[in-house]
N, C-alpha and C positions, 0 to 999 in steps of 0.2 A: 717202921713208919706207920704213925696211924693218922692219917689226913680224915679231918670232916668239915663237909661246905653246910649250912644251914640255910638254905637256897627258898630265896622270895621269888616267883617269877617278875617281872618287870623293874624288880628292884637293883641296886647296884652290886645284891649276890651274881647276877648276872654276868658282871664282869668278868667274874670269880672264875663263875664256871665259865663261860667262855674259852678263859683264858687257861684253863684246866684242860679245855679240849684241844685247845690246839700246842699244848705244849705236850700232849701225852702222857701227863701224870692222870694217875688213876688215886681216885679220893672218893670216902664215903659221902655220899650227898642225900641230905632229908630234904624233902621239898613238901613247903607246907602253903599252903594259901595267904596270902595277904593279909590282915588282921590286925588296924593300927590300937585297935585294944587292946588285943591279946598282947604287943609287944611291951607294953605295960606292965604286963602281969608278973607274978614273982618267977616265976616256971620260966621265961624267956629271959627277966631280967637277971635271972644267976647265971642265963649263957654269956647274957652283952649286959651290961650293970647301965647302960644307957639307952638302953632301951630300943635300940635302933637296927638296919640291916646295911653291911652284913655281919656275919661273926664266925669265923675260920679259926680251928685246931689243928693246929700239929701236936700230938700228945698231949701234954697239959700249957700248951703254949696259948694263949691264943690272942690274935689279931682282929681288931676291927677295922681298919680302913682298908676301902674293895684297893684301893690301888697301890699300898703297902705289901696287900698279900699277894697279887698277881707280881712282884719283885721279888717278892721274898719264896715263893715257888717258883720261879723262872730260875734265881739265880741255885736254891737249894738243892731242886732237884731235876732239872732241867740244864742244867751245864748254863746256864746264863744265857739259853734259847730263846729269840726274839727280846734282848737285852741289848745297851751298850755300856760300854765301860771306858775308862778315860782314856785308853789305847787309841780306843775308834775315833775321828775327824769328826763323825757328829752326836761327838759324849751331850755336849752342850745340849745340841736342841733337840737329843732323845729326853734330855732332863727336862727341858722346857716347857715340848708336845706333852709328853706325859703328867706334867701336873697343871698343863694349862685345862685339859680336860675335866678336872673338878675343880683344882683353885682358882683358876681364872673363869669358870662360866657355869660351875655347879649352882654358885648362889642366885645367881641372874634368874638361871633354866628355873631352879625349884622355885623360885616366886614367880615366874611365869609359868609355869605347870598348875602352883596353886592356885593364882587367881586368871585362871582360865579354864578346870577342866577339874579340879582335886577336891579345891572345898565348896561348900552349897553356895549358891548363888549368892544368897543370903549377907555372907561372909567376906565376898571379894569385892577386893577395893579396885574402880576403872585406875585410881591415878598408880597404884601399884603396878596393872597391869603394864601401862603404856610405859612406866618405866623399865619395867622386864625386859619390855620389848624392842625399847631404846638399847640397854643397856646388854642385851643377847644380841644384838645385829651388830652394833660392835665391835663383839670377840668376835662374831665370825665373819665379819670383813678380814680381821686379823689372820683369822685359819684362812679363810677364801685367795688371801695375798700371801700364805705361804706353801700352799698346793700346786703341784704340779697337772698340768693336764691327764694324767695317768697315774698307774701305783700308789703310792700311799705314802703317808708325811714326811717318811725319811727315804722312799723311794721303796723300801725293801718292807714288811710288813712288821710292824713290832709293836710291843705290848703298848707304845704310845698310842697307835690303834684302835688299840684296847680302850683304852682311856677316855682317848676323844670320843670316839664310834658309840659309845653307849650313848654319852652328852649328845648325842646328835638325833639319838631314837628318842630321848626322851622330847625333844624338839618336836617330831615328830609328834610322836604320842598327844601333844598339848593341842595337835591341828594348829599348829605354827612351822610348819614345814617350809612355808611361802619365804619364809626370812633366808633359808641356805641360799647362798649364790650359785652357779650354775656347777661350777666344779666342785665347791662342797656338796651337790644332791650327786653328782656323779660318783665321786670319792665312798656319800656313804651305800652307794649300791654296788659298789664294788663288795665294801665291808659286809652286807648283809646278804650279797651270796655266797658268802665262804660257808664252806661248809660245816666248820666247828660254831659259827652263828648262831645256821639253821640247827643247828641240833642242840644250841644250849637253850635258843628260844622254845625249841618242842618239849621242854622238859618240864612236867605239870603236877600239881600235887595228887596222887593219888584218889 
């Protein structure tokens, strides 16, 4: 096994590792500083040929989407730990949760991240914003009416979690926090004091 994470802090490598820590797999991890040049460059784009983060090796395998690879480590080498499979009663809405977290609300978040916080003033469009921000409150009416007052989206903790929980820092991070309803801000502070969180957040580039 030669695992390697190529870890952006606040980026969706984050997931990665994350999800690295709490399933107990041990992987080589570079962490390098943010650099939307550099990801450009020829050096990054022979890791990810798109230029983007994040980008995960197994051998000469390798993965780029953050929430392809935290499946594809849970189920490889993790026995399918914080997984479900069609056995399990909530196959469905483990599949649901877990790509509702990027395909239902990654593209919302990233245009309301950019035109509020990412790109220079300069650049950001208000009617974009207000749309973000229509268009993010939303989906998480949707999470907010499918959360329990306690525990976590399927009751028991799972890489859907994983999924959603970043989409929700990134909310955060925009200073659009105000949009969580009262149980998704509870939900995500459950998430961000777990301790494989705290400790994939403290992980900095040298």
């Amino acid at each position: 096994m030669a695992l390697k994470l190529y870890h952006f802090p606040n980026s969706r490598s984050l997931r990665v590792l994350w999800a690295l820590y709490e399933l107990g797999v041990e992987a080589e991890v570079e962490t390098r500083p943010f650099n939307p040049f550099g990801l450009k460059g020829e050096e990054y784009r022979a890791l990810n040929p798109l230029g983007k983060i994040p980008v995960f090796f197994d051998g000469d395998k390798r993965i780029i989407e953050s929430n392809a690879i935290i499946e594809y480590i849970a189920n490889k080498y993790a026995g399918g730990k914080l997984t479900r499979g069609p056995q399990d009663a909530d196959y469905a809405d483990y599949l649901q949760w877990r790509e509702f977290g990027e395909a239902g609300m990654g593209g919302y978040v990233g245009q309301l991240l950019g035109h509020t916080v990412l790109l220079p003033e300069e650049h950001r469009i208000e009617n974009m914003r207000r749309w973000a921000v229509k268009e993010t409150s939303n989906a998480l009416d949707f999470l907010e009416a499918g959360l329990g007052e306690d525990g976590y989206i399927l009751g028991a903790f799972s890489l859907a979690d994983i999924s959603l929980g970043y989409m929700l820092f990134l909310i955060k991070i925009s200073r659009n926090g105000k949009l969580l309803g009262e149980k998704t801000n509870a939900y995500f502070d459950r998430i961000r004091n777990r301790e494989a969180w705290v400790r994939a957040c403290a992980v900095q580039p040298e």
